[in-house]
C-alpha positions in Angstrom: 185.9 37.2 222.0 183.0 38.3 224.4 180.4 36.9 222.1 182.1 33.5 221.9 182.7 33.2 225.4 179.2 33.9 226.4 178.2 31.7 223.5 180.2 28.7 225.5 178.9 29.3 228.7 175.6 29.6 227.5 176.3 25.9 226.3 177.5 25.1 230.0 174.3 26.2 231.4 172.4 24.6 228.9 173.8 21.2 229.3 174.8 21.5 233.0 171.1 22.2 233.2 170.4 19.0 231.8 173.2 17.3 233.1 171.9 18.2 237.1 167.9 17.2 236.0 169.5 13.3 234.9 171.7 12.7 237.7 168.6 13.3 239.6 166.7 11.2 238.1 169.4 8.5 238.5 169.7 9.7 241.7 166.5 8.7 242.7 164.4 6.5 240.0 161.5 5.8 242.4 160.9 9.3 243.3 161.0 10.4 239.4 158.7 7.9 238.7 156.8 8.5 242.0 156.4 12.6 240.5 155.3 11.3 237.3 152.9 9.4 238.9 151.4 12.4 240.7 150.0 14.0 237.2 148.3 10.7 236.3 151.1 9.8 233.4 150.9 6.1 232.3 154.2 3.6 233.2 156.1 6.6 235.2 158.7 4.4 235.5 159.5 3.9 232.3 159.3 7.5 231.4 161.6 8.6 234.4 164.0 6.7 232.7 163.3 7.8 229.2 163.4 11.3 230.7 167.4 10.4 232.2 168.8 9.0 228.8 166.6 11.9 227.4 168.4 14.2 228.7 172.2 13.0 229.0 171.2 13.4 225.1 170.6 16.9 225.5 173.6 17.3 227.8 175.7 15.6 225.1 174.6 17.3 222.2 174.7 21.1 224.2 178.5 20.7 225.3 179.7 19.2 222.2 177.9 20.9 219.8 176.7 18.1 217.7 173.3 18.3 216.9 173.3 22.0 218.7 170.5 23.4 216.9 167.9 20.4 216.6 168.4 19.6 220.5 167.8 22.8 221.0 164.3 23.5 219.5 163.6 19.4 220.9 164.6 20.5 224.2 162.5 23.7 223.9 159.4 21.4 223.5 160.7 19.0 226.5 160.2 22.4 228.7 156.7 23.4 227.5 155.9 19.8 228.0 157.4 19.4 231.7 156.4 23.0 232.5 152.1 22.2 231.5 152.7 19.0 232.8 154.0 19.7 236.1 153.4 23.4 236.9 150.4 24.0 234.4 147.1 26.4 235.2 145.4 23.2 237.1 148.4 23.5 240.0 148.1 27.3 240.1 145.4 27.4 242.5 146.6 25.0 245.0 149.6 26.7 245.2 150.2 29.9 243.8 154.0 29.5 243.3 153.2 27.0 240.3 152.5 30.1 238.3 156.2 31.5 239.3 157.5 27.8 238.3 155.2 28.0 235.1 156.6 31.1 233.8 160.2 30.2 234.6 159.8 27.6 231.6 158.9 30.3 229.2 162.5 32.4 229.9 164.1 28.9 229.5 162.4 28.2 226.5 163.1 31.7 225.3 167.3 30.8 225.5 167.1 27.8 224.2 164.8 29.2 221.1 167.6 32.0 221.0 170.3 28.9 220.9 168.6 27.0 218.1 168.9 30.0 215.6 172.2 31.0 216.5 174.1 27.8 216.7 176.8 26.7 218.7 179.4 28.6 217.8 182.9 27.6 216.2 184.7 26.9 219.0 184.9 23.6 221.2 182.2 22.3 219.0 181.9 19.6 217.1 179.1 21.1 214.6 177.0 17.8 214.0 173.8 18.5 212.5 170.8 17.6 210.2 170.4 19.4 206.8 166.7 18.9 206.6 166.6 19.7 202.8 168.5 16.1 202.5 167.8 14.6 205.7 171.7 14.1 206.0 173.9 14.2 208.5 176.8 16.5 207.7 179.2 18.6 209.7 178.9 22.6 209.6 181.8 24.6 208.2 182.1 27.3 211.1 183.2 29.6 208.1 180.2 29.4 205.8 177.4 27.8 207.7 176.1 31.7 209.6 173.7 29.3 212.1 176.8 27.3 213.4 179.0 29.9 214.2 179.7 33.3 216.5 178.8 36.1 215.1 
């Protein structure tokens, strides 16, 4: 019982996570793009909103539980990405709290690596996925498929 529950809020961190960085974003559009601009990133417009639909993907796919696994590891690169990007070694000496913001990334990327292997777990999910030795879509049986499921 304690594993599955800390699986699920696990997945409400995750995809709250994401959830907060979109509404942001749609919050504000002009000052997404306005950051993007900052690191010299071509049409930040268009990637700000890329980055919102981007991510209400992510939120999607970490509360239902569809596509857990393969969000997971995609979202893992989104954070490396964002975290070089936006907080990499050429910030750190302007301001040395860019290394702090840097390194946060890595524990972030460190769950969501942690998520990818273990699954979502067979409750409240819908266990969408991608068997890559087919390249099919097919739904996880919670009972056989050990990466879907709670220990």
């Amino acid at each position: 019982m304690a594993r599955r529950t800390a699986i699920l809020i696990a997945r409400l961190i995750f995809g709250g996570a994401f959830l907060m960085a979109a509404c942001f974003k749609f919050a504000d559009m002009g000052a997404t793009a306005g950051y993007i601009a900052l690191i010299d990133f071509p049409a930040p417009l268009f990637f700000a909103w890329v980055a919102a639909f981007f991510e209400l993907g992510l939120t999607f796919a970490f509360l239902t539980g569809s596509f857990f696994s393969e969000a997971a590891v995609i979202s893992a690169a989104y954070v490396l990405f964002l975290g070089f990007a936006f907080h990499g070694p050429s910030r750190w000496e302007e301001n040395p709290m860019e290394f702090g913001f840097f390194v946060d990334h890595f524990t972030f990327i460190a769950g969501l690596l942690f998520a990818a292997v273990h699954g979502p777990g067979d409750r409240l999910a819908l266990g969408w996925g991608i068997d890559w030795k087919t390249f099919r879509v097919t739904r996880a049986d919670p009972k056989t498929d050990l990466a879907r499921r709670a220990p």
